[in-house]
C-alpha positions as CSV (number, residue, x, y, z in Angstrom):
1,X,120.4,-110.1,23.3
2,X,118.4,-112.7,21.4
3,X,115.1,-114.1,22.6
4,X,114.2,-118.1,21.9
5,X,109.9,-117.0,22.1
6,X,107.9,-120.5,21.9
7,X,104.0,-120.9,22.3
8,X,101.4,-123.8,22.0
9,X,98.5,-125.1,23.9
10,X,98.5,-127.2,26.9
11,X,96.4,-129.3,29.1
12,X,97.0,-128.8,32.6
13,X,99.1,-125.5,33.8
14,X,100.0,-127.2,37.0
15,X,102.0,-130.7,35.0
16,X,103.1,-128.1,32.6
17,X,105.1,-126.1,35.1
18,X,106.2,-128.7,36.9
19,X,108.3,-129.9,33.7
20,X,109.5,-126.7,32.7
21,X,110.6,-126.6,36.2
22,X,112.4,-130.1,35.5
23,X,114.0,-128.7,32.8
24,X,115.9,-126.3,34.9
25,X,119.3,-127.2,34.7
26,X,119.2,-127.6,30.8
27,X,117.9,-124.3,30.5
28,X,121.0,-123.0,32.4
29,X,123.6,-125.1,30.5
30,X,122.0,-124.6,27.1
31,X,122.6,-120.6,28.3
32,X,119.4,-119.3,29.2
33,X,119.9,-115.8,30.8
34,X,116.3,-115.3,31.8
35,X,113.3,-116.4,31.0
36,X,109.3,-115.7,30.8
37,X,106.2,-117.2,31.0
38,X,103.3,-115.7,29.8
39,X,99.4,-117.1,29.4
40,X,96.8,-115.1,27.5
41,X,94.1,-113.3,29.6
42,X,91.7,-115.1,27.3
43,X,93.3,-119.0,27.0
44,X,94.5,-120.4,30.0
45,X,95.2,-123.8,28.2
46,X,97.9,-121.3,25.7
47,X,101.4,-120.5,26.8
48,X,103.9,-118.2,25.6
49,X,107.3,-118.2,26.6
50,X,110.3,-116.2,26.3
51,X,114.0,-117.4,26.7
52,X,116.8,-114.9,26.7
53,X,120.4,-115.7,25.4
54,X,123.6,-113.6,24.6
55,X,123.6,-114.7,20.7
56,X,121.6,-115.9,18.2
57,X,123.4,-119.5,17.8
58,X,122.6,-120.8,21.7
59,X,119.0,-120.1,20.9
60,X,119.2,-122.0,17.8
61,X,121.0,-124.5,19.8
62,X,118.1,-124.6,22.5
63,X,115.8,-124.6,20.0
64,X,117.3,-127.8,18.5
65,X,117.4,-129.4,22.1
66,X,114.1,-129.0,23.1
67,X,112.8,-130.1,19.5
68,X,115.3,-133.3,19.1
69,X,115.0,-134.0,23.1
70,X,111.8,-132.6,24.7
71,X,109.1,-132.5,22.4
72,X,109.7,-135.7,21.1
73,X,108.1,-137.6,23.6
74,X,105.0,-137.2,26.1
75,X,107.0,-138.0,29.0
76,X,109.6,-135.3,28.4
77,X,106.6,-133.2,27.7
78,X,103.8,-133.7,29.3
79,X,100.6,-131.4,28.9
80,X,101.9,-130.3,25.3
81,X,98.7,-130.1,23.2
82,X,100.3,-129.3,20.2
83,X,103.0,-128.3,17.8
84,X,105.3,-125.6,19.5
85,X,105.4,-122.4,17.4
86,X,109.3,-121.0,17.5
87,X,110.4,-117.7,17.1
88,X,114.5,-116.3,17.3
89,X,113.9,-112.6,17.8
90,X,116.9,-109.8,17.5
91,X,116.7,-107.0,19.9
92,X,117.0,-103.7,17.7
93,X,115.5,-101.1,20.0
94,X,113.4,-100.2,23.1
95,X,113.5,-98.1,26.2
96,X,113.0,-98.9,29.9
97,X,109.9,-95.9,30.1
């Protein structure tokens, strides 16, 4: 499993989710397998979020999209505050306890 993890400052949860939300059915094509969202305790205008895939190249690829399609323009991404931080993370280990 390979993780697409992305984090950057918003403005407004509530228009934030609501365009994730949007973004749905792209998430599913591109070959999102699950994903999270995660705020810190201490930031509530920071999100983190975590998209699952089955290989390393459809992250990259979803990476690509959102940088080329979403974050290029305010409407597309509305209550972005700044530059998303990217991450494509390997699974090498872990244990369900």
């Amino acid at each position: 499993m390979t993780t697409l993890q992305i984090e950057h400052p918003i403005s407004d949860f509530g228009t934030w989710s609501a365009a994730f939300a949007r973004f749905a059915p792209a998430r599913k094509q591109g070959g999102v397998l699950a994903s999270r969202i995660l705020r810190p305790e201490d930031d509530p205008a920071y999100v983190v979020i975590e998209l699952d895939f089955a290989d390393v190249e459809h992250a990259a690829s979803f990476e690509r999209f959102l940088r080329q399609k979403v974050w290029a323009s305010p409407s597309t991404s509305p209550a972005l505050a700044g530059e998303p931080k990217t991450r494509i993370l390997s699974l090498v280990g872990g244990s369900t306890a």
